[in-house]
SERO-4910 file (N, C-alpha, C, O; in steps of 0.05 Angstrom, whole numbers):
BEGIN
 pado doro    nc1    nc2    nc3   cac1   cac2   cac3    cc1    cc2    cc3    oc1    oc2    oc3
  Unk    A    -29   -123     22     -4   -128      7    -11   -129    -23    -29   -144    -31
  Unk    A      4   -114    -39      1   -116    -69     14   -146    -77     27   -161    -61
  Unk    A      5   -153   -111      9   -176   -127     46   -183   -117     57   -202   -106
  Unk    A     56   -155   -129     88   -154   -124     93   -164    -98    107   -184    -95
  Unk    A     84   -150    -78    102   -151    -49     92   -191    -40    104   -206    -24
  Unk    A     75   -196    -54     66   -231    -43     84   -240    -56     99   -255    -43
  Unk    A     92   -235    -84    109   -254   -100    138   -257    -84    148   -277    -75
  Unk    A    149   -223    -82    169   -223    -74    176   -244    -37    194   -260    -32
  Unk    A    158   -236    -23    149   -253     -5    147   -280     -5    161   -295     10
  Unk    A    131   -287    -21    144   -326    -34    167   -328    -42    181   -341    -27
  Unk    A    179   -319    -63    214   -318    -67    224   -319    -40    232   -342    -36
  Unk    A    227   -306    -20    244   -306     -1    237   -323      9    253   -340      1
  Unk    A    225   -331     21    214   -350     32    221   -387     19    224   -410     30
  Unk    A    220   -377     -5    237   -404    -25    258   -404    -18    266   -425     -7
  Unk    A    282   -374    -23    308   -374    -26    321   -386     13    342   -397     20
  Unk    A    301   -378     28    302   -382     63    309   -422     54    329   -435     61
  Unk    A    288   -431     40    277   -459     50    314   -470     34    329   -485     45
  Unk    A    320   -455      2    337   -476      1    366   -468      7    387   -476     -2
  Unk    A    359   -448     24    385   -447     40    384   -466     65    403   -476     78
  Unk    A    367   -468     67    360   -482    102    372   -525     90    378   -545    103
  Unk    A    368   -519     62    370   -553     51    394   -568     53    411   -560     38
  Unk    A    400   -588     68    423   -605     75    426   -617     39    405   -622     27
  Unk    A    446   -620     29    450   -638     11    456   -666     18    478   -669     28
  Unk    A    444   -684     15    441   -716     19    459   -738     -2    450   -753    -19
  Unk    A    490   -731      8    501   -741    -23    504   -775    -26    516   -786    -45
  Unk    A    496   -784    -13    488   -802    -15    471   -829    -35    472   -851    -45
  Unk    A    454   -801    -28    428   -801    -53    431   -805    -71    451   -792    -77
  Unk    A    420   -824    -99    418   -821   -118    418   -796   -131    402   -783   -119
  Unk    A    427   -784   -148    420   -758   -170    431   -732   -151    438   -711   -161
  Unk    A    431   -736   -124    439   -712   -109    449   -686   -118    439   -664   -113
  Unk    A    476   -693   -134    490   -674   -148    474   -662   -159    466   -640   -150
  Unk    A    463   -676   -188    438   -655   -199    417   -647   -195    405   -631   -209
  Unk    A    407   -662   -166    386   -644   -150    396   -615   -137    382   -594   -136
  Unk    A    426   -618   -127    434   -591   -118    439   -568   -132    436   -545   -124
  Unk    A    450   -577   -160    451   -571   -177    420   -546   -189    420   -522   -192
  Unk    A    405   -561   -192    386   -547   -199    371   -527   -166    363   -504   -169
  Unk    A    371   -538   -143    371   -527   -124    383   -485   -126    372   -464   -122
  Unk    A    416   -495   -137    432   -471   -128    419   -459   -164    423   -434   -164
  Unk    A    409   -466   -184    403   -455   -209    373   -436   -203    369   -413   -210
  Unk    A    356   -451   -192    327   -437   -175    335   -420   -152    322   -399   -150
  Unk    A    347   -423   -141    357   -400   -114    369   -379   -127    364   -357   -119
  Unk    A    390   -382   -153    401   -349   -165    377   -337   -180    377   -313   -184
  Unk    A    355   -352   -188    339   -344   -206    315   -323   -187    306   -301   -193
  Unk    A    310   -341   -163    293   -330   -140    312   -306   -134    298   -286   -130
  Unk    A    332   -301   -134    343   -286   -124    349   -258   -146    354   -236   -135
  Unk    A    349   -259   -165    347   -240   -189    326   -233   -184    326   -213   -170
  Unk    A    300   -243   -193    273   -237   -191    263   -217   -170    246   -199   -170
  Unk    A    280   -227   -150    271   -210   -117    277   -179   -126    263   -159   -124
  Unk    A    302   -183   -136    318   -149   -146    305   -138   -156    293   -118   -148
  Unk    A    304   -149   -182    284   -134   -209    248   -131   -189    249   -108   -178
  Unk    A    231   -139   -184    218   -142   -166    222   -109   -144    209    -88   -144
  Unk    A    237   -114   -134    241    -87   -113    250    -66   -122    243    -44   -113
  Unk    A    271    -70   -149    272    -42   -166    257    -35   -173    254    -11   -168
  Unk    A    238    -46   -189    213    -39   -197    190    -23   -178    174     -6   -183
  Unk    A    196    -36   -154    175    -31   -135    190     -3   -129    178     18   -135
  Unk    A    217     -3   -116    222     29   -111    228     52   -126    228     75   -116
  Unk    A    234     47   -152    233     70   -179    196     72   -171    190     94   -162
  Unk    A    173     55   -174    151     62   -179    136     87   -151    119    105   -151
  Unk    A    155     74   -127    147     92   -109    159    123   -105    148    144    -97
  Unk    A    188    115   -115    197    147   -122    180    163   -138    169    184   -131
  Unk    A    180    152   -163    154    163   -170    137    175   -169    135    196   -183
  Unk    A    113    164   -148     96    163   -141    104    194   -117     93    216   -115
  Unk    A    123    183   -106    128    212    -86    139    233    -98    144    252    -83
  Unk    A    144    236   -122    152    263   -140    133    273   -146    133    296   -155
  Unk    A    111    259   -143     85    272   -162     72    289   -140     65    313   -141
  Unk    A     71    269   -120     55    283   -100     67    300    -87     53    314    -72
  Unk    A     93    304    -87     98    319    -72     96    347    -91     93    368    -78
  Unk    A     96    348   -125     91    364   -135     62    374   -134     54    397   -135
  Unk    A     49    352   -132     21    356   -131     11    378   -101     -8    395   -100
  Unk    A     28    371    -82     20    382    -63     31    404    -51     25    412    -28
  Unk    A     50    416    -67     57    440    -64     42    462    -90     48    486    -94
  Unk    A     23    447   -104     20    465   -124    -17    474   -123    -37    460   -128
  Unk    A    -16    506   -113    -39    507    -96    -60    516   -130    -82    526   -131
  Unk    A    -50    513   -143    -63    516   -175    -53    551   -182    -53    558   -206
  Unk    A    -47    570   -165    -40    597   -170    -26    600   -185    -20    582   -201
  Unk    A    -17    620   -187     10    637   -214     38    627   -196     40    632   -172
  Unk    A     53    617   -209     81    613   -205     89    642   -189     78    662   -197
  Unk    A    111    644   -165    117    662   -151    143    665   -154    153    643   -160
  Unk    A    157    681   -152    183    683   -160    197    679   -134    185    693   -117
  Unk    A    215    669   -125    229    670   -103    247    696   -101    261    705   -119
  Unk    A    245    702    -82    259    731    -67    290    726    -58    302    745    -47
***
């Protein structure tokens, strides 16, 4: 697994945990614990995007080349018939 695909991997895995989080209103400060809760979950959740755009623009990429790469046997350009 690349640097990207672990990060992205922890993010979800965050955004999993504070979905899974009961709010305890009870609690002292609760409000602004949830508060910041639902502020880190949109942020995990941006990150994941940008994160995976990045990752699939880089692999398109990566498959334009090669696929240019591998149709191109180094010869003279051929004209199609």
């Amino acid at each position: 697994m690349s640097d990207s695909d672990l990060v992205v991997h922890a993010l979800r895995e965050l955004v999993d945990a504070l979905d899974r989080r009961v709010a305890r209103v009870e609690r002292l400060g609760e409000t602004h614990i949830a508060r910041e809760a639902a502020a880190l979950r949109e942020e995990a959740v941006n990150r994941i995007h940008e994160l995976t755009a990045v990752l699939s623009d880089r692999d398109t990429r990566e498959a334009e080349r090669s696929g240019g790469v591998m149709t191109d046997d180094g010869g003279p350009s051929r004209k199609e018939e």
